[in-house]
C-alpha positions in Angstrom: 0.0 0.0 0.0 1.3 3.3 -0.6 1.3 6.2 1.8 -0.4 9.2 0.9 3.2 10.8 1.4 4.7 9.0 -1.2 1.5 9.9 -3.6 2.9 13.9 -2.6 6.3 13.1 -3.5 8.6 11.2 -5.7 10.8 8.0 -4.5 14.2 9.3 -5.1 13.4 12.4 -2.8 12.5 10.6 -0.4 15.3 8.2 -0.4 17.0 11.4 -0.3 15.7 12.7 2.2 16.3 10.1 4.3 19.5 9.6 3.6 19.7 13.6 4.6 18.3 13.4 7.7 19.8 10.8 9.0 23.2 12.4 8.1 22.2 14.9 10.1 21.7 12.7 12.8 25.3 11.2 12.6 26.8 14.7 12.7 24.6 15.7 15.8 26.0 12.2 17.1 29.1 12.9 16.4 29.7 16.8 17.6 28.2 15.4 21.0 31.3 13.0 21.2 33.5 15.8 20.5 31.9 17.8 23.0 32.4 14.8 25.5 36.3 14.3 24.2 36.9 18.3 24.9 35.2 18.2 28.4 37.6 14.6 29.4 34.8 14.2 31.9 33.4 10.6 32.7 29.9 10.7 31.0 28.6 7.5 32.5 29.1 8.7 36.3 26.1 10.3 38.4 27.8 13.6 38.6 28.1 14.1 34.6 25.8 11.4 33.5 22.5 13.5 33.1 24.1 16.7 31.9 25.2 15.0 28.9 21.8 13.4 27.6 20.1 16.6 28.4 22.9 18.3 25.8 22.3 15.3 23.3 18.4 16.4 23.3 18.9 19.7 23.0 20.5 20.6 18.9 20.7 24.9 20.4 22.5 23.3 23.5 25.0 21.0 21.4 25.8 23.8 18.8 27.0 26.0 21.4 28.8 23.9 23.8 30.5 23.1 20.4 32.0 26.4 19.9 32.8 26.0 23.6 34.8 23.0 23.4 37.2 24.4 20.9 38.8 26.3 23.7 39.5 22.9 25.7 41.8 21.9 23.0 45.2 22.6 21.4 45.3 25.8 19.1 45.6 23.2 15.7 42.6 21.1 16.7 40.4 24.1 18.1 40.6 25.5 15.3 38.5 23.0 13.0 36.4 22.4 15.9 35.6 26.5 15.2 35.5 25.6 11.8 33.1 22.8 12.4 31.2 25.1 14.5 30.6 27.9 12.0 29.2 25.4 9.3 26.6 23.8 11.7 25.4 27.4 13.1 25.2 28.7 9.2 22.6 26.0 8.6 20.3 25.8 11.5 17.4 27.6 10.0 17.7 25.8 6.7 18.1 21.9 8.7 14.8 23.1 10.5 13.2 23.3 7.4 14.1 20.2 6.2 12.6 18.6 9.5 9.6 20.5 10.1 8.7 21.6 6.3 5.9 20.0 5.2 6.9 19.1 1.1 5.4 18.4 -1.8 6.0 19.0 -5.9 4.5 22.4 -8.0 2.8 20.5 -10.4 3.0 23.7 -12.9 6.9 24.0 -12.7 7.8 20.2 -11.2 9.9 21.4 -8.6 9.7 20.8 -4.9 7.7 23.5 -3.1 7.4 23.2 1.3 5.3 25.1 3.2 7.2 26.1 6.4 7.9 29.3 8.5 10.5 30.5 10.8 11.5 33.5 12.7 14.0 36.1 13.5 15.0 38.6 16.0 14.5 38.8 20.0 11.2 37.1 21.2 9.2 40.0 21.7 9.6 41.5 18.4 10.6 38.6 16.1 10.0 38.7 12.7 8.4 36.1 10.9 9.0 34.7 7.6 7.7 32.1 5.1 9.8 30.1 2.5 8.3 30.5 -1.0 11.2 29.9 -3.6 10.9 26.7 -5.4 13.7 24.0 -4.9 15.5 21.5 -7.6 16.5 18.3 -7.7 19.6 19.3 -7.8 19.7 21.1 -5.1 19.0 18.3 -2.9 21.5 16.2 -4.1 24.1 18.7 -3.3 22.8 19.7 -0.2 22.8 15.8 0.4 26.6 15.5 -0.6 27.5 19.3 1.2 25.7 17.0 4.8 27.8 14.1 4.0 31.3 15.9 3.7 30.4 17.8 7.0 29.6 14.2 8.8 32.9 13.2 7.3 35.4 16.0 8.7 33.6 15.8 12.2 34.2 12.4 12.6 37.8 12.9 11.4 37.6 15.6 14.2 36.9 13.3 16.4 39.5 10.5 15.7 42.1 13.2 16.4 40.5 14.6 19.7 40.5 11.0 20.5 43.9 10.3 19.4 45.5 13.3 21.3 43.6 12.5 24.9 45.2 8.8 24.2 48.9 10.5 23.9 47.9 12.3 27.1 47.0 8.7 29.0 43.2 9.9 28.9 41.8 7.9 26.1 39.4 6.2 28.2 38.0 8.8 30.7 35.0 9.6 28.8 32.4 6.4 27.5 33.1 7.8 23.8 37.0 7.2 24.5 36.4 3.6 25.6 34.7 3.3 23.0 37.0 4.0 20.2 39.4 2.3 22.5 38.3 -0.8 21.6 40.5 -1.6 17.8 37.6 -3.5 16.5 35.8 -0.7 16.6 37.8 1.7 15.2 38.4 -0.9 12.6 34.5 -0.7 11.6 34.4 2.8 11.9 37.1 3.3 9.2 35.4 0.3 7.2 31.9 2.9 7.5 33.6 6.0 6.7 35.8 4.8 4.0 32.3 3.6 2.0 30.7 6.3 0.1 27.7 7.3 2.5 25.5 7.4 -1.2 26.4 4.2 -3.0 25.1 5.4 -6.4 26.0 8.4 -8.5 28.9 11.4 -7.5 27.4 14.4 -6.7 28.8 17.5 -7.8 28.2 21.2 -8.4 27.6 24.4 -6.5 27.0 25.3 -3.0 23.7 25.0 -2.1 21.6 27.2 0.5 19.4 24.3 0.6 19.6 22.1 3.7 22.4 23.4 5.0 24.4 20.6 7.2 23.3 19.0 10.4 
């Protein structure tokens, strides 16, 4: 049976889409273990246990303990943690839209339309706006390629964060850090990331607005 969904929309978008979004996921996965790495505090104790799963429900809370965490690190690796940073703030509003838009395809042009709104400015005199341009296939497959090269570079960050608390004998203070502790791990991690995370055709082209990453 098919959904109505899939009646509003074609099947490659939506495999797109949820290939997107759970990209997105990844990275929010991942920037929470860099945030962990940075802090070198046990995350599984009682005193720093529930701190950390409220930050991992909260995507405001992760992107700015983010920026935060590049000061617990050395110069080289704060850096591209700021770097990191800057990307995931610059696409907030449009990764909200790709959550909460409700989609569907102009009939008179083909091209995907979503009906979504957001808002600007301090709470009491916000200003509201409503998306209305139309957006292209291609557009989502570069904003699907633009997500995965951000997944890939933060879990690069990561592996070095990780690597320099091992040098420092603190590889295994935090959960994430026993975690990647253990080589067979590691080894499927690398196995993952060195696998294209869209199996079928290269993506290039242009920067897209669209999306944005994470």
């Amino acid at each position: 049976m098919k959904t109505l969904v899939e009646n509003m929309l074609p099947a490659r978008f939506l495999a797109d889409f949820a290939v997107y979004m759970q990209t997105c996921a990844h990275i929010e996965l991942a920037v929470w273990h860099i945030i962990q790495l940075a802090r070198n505090e046990d995350t599984e104790t009682e005193q720093h246990l529930a701190s950390h799963l409220r930050l991992k429900m909260s995507a405001y809370d992760l992107r700015k303990e983010l920026r935060k965490a590049s000061r617990l690190c050395p110069a080289h690796i704060g850096i591209r943690i700021c770097d990191l940073a800057n990307k995931i703030d610059e696409g907030f509003e449009n990764r909200n839209m790709a959550a909460h838009g409700a989609w569907h395809v102009d009939q008179t042009s083909g091209k995907y339309r979503v009906e979504h709104y957001w808002k600007r400015g301090p709470k009491q005199s916000a200003q509201f706006f409503h998306m209305a341009e139309p957006i292209t296939q291609r557009q989502v497959d570069v904003a699907v390629e633009e997500a995965d090269t951000l997944l890939r570079s933060c879990v690069d960050v990561r592996s070095v964060l990780f690597e320099w608390r091992a040098r420092r004998g603190e590889g295994e203070v935090t959960m994430i850090g026993r975690a990647l502790s253990d080589k067979g791990l590691q080894a499927d991690l690398a196995k993952a990331w060195a696998t294209d995370i869209r199996n079928s055709t290269k993506l290039v082209g242009p920067r897209s607005c669209f999306f944005g990453t994470l």
